[in-house]
DOLUMTI-341304 format. One record per residue (C-alpha): residue in three letters; x, y, z. Coordinates in steps of 0.5 Angstrom, whole numbers, plus 2048, in hexadecimal, padded with zeros to 3 digits. Layout:
# DOLUMTI-341304
ALAXYZ...
END
This chain:
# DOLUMTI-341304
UNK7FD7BF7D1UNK7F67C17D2UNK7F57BC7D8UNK7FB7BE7DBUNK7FA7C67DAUNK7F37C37DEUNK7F67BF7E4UNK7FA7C57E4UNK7F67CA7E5UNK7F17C57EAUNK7F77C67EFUNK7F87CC7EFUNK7F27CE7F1UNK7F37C97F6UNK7F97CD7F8UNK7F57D37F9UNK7F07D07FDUNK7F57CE801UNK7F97D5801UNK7F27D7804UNK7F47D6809UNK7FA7D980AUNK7F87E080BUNK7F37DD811UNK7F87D9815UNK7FD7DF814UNK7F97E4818UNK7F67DE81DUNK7FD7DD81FUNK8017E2823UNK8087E3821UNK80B7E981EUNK80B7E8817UNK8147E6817UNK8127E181DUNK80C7DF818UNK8107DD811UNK8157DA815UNK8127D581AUNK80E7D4812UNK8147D280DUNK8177D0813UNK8117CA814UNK8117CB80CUNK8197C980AUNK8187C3810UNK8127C080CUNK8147C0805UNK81C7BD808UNK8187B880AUNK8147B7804UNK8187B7800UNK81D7B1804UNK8177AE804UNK8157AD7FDUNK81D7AD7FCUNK81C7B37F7UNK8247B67F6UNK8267BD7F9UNK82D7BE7F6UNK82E7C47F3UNK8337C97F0UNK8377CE7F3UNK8347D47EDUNK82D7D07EEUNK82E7D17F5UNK82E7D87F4UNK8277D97F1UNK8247D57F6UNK8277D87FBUNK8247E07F7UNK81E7DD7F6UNK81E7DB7FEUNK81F7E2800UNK81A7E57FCUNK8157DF7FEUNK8167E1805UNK8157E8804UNK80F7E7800UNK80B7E4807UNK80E7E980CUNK80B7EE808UNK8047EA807UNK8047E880FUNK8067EF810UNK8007F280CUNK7FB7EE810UNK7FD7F0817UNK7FC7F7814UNK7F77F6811UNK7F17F0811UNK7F17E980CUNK7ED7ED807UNK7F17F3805UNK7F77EE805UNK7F57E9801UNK7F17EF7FBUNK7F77F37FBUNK7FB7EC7FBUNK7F87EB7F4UNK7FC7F17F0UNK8027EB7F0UNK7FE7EA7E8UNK8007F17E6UNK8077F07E9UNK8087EA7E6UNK8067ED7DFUNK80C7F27E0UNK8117EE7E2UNK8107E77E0UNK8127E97D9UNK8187EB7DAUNK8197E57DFUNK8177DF7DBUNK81A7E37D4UNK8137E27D0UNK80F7E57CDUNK80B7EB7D0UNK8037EC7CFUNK7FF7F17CFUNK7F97F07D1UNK7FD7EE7D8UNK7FF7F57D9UNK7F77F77D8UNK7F57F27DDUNK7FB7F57E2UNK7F77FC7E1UNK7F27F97E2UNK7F47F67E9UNK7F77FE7EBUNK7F08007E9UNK7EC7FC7EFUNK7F37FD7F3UNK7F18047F3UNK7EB8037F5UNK7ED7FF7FBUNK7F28057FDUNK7ED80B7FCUNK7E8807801UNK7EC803806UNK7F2809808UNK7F280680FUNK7F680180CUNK7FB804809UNK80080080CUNK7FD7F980BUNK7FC7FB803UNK8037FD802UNK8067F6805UNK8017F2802UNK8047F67FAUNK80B7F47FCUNK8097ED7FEUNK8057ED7F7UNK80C7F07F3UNK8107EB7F7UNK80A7E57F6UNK80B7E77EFUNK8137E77EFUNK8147E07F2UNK80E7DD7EEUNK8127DF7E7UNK8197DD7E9UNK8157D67ECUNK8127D57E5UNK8187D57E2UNK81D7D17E7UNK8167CB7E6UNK8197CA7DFUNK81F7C87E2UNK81E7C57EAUNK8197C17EDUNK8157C47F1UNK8167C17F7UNK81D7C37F6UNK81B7CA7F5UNK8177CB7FBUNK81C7C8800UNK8227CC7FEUNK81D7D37FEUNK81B7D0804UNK8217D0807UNK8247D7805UNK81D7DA807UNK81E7D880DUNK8257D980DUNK8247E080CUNK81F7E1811UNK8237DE816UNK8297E3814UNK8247E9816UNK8217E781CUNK8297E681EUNK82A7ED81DUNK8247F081FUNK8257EB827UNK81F7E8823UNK8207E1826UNK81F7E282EUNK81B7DD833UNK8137E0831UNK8167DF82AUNK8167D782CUNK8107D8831UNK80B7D782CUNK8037D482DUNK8027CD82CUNK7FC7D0828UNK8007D4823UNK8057CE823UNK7FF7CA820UNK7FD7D081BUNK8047D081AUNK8057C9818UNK7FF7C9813UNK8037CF810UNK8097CC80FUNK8077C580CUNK8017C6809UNK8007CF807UNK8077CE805UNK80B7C7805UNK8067C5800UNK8047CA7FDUNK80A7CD7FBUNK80D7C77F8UNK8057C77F4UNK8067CD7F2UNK80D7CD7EEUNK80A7C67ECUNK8057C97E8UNK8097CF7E6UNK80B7CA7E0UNK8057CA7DCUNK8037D07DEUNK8057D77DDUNK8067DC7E4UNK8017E17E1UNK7FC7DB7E1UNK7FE7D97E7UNK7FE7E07EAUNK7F77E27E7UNK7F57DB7EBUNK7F87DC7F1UNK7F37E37F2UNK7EE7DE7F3UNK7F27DE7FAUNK7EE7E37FDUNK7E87E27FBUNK7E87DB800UNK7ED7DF805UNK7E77E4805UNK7E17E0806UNK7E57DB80BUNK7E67E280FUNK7E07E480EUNK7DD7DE812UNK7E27DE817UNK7E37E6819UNK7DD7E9817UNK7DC7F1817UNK7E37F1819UNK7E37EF810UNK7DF7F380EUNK7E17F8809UNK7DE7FE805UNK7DA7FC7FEUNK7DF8007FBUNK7E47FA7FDUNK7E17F57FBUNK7DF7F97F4UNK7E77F97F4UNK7E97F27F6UNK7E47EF7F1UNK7E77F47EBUNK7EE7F27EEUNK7EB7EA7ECUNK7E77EB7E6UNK7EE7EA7E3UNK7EE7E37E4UNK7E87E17E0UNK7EA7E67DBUNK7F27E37DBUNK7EE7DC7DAUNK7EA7DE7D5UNK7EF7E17D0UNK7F47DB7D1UNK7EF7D77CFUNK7EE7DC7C8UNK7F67DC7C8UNK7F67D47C8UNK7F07D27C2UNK7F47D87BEUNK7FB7D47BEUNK7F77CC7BE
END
């Protein structure tokens, strides 16, 4: 059991690593947000419907099962609108520092959602989380708007993470990720219908932004998704929330790298973010208690 918590938790961290990437491709590419996600599961749904012919890995579902996958598939697709959105309202920094409030949400929620026990201790941390959280609104206030998309897209992160850790028990991941895939791109494409999104620029796009797409779809999210639910069977949503923080933290840094001054944020941000972060290392270390307390 150690060994598979271990190989588990050693990709996870691959997946954030990857997810890293995400908030850079998403302001090097030029698409509104909508455009954005749907060119992404679009690309993504492919991928994984092909990987899953390949490996002759069964996507047959029930009608009722049909209908989780297809809530969790909005609430996914509304979760990376929001992010997308905050980053082109902001910068990759205060994005990705804000995104890591997802652990407060998944205390709150997660509860509920999986019908087990609630800890404490994961609700002080969720103070905390609001603590630096404070600290980045009182001193990035032209960013207002980027800060409040990314608190949504934190919320519906946490929404979706909670209902996939119970689906898991049932499903394979391939198969999660396909239909959430689908109805994610289904729903996207059911607003841009509406809003006269789908017009000829909309199809007119880049070779560049369809290179930074495909890596996007494939690997930011095709793999990744289906990764990410496949750890979820050994490891708790809070767990996982609490690592994903780790996320800014390489975002920062590429961004940094890449964009310079246009990054740089007071100090009073980076104290905030890093409180905001304290939280995993805090999580692992009382887990660990936890476990030798039960062995």
């Amino acid at each position: 059991m150690k060994s598979t918590r271990t190989a588990s938790l050693a990709l996870l961290h691959l997946i954030v690593f990857i997810w890293g990437f995400t908030g850079i491709l998403g302001k090097e590419i030029t698409l509104d947000p909508f455009a954005l996600v749907w060119w992404r599961v679009m690309i993504a749904t492919v991928a994984i419907g092909l990987f899953a012919f390949v490996t002759r890995r069964g996507l047959g579902a029930s009608i009722h099962d049909i209908f989780q996958f297809a809530g969790v598939g909005i609430i996914t697709a509304i979760h990376w609108v929001c992010f997308f959105s905050s980053i082109k309202a902001s910068n990759v920094s205060v994005a990705l520092a804000v995104l890591s409030t997802v652990s407060f949400f998944v205390a709150l929620v997660a509860p509920f959602i999986r019908k087990e026990r609630f800890y404490f201790y994961e609700l002080v941390l969720g103070a905390i989380v609001i603590l630096g959280l404070v600290l980045i609104f009182k001193f990035e206030a032209q960013y207002t708007w980027g800060i409040i998309f990314s608190l949504c897209a934190a919320f519906f992160a946490a929404l979706f993470s909670s209902f996939n850790s119970n689906l898991v028990k049932r499903h394979g991941p391939t198969k999660i990720a396909f239909w959430e895939m689908l109805f994610a791109l289904l729903a996207v494409s059911v607003f841009l219908l509406f809003s006269s999104g789908f017009d000829t620029a909309f199809f007119a796009i880049s070779a560049k932004d369809l290179l930074l797409l495909l890596l996007l779809g494939v690997v930011c999210t095709g793999f990744a998704f289906i990764a990410s639910i496949e750890v979820m069977k050994v490891l708790s949503p809070f767990t996982c929330a609490l690592t994903i923080n780790l996320e800014p933290i390489y975002t920062i840094a590429f961004a940094l790298l890449l964009y310079g001054e246009s990054e740089w944020m007071s100090p009073q941000f980076y104290l905030g973010a890093l409180i905001i972060l304290s939280t995993l290392f805090i999580d692992a270390w009382l887990k660990r208690r936890i476990r030798k307390v039960k062995c």
